[in-house]
PASEBA-1860 file (N, C-alpha, C; in nm, 3 decimals):
! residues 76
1> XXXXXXXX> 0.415/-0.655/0.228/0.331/-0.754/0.166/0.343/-0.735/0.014 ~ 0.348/-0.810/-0.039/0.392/-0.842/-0.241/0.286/-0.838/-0.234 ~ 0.268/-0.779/-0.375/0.108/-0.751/-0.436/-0.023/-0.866/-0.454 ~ 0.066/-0.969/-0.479/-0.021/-1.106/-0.490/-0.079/-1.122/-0.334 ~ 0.013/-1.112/-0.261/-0.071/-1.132/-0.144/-0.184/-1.018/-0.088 ~ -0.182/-0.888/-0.088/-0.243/-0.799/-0.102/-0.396/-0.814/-0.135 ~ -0.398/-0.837/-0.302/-0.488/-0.901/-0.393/-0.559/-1.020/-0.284 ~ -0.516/-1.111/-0.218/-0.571/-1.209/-0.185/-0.633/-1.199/-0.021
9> XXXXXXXX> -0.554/-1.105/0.020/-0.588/-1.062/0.163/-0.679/-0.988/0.150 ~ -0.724/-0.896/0.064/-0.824/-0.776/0.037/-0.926/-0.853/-0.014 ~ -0.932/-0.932/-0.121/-1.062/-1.024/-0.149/-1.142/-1.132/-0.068 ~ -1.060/-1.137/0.066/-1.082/-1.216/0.186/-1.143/-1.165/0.269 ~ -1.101/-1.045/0.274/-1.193/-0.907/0.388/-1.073/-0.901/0.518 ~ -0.965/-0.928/0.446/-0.807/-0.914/0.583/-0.757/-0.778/0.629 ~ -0.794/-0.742/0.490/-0.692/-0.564/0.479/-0.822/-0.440/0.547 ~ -0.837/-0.432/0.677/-0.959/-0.360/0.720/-0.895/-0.153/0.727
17> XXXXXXXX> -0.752/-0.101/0.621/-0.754/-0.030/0.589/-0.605/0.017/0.518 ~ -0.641/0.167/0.406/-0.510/0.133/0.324/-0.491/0.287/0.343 ~ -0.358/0.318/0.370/-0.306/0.406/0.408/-0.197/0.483/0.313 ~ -0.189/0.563/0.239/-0.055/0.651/0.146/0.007/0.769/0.239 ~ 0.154/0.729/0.239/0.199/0.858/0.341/0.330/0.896/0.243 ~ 0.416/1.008/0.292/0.555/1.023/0.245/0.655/0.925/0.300 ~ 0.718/0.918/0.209/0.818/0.784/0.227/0.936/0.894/0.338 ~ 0.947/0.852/0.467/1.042/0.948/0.557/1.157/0.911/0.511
25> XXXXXXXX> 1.233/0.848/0.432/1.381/0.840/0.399/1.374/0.956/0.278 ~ 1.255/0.975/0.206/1.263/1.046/0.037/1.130/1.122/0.038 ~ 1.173/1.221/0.123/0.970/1.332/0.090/0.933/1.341/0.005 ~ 1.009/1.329/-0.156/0.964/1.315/-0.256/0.883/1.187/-0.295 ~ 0.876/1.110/-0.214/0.806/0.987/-0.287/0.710/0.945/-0.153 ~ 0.641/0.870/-0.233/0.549/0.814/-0.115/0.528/0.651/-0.144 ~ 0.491/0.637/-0.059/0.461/0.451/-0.002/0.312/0.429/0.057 ~ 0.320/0.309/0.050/0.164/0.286/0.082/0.152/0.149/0.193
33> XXXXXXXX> 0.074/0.184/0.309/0.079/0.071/0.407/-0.063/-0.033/0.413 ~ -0.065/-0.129/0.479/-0.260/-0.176/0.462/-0.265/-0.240/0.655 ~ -0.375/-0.226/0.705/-0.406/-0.234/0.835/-0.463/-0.345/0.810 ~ -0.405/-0.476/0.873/-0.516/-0.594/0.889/-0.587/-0.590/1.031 ~ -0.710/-0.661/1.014/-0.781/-0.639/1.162/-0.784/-0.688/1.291 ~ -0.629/-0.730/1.266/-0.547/-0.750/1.366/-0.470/-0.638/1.434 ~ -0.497/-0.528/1.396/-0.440/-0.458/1.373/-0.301/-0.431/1.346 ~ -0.200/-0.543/1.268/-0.072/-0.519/1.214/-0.105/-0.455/1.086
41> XXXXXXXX> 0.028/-0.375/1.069/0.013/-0.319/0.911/0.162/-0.375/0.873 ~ 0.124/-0.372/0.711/0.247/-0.415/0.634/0.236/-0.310/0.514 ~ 0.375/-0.256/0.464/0.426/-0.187/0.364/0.397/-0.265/0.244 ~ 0.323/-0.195/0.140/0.356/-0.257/-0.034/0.490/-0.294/-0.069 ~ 0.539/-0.405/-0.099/0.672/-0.415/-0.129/0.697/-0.480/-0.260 ~ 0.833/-0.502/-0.307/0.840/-0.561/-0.422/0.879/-0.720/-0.413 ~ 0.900/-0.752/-0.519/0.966/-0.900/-0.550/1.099/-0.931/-0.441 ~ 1.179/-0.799/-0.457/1.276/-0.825/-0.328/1.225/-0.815/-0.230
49> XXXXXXXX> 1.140/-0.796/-0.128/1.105/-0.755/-0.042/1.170/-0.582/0.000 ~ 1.129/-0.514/-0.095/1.214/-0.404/-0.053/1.092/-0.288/-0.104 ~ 1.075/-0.219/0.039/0.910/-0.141/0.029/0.930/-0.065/-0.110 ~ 0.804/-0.042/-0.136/0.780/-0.012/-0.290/0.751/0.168/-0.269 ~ 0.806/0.216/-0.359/0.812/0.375/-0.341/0.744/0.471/-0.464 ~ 0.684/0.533/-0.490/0.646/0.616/-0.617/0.652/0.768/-0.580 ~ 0.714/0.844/-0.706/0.772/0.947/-0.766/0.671/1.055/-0.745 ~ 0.540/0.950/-0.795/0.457/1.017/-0.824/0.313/0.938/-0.781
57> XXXXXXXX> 0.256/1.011/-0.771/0.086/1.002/-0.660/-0.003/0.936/-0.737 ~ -0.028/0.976/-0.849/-0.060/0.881/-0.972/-0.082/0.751/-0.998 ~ 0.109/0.715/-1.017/0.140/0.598/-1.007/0.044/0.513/-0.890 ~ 0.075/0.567/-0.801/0.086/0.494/-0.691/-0.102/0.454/-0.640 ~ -0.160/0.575/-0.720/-0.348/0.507/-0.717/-0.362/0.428/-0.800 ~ -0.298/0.432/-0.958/-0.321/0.329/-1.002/-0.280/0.185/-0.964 ~ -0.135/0.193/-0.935/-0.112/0.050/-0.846/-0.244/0.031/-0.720 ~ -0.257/0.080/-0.645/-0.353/0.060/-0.577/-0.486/0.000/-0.656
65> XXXXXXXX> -0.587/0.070/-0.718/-0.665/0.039/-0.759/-0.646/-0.085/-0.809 ~ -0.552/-0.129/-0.880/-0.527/-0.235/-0.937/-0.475/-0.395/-0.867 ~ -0.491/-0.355/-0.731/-0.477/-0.450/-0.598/-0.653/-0.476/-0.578 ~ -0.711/-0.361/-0.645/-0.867/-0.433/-0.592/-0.899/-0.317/-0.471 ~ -0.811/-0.245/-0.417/-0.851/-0.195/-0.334/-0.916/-0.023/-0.368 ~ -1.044/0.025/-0.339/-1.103/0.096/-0.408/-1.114/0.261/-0.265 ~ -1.034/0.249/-0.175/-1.063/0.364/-0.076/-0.887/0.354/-0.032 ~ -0.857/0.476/-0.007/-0.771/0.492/0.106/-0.699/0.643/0.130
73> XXXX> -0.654/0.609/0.217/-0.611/0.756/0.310/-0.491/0.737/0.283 ~ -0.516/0.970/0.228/-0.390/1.027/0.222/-0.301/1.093/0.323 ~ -0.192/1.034/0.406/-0.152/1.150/0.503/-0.043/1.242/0.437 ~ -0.028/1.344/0.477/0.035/1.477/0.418/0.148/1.561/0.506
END
């Protein structure tokens, strides 16, 4: 899911949870998924549609936070 949609699914009450795990192709990086209450989940992705990855943990709350979304789970 592209961030715009994200933003619009979460201000709707769609995204019923947001998930950060290690990216299994790159343990170094991690990715971030969202549970609609449908229960499908979709990967953060980019403009290409190509899942979105960060270096660093950081990064990757601030992108979050900045979707609007204010909770989520770390798996390790």
């Amino acid at each position: 899911m592209k961030r715009e949609t994200v933003r619009e699914r979460h201000a709707e009450g769609h995204i019923s949870a947001t998930h950060v795990i290690q990216n299994p192709a790159n343990s170094g990086e991690w990715i971030v998924f969202f549970k609609k209450s449908a229960g499908r989940s979709f990967f953060l992705v980019d403009e290409n549609d190509e899942v979105e990855s960060f270096s660093r943990l950081d990064d990757l709350i601030e992108t979050v936070r900045g979707l609007g979304i204010k909770f989520a789970e770390i798996h390790m």
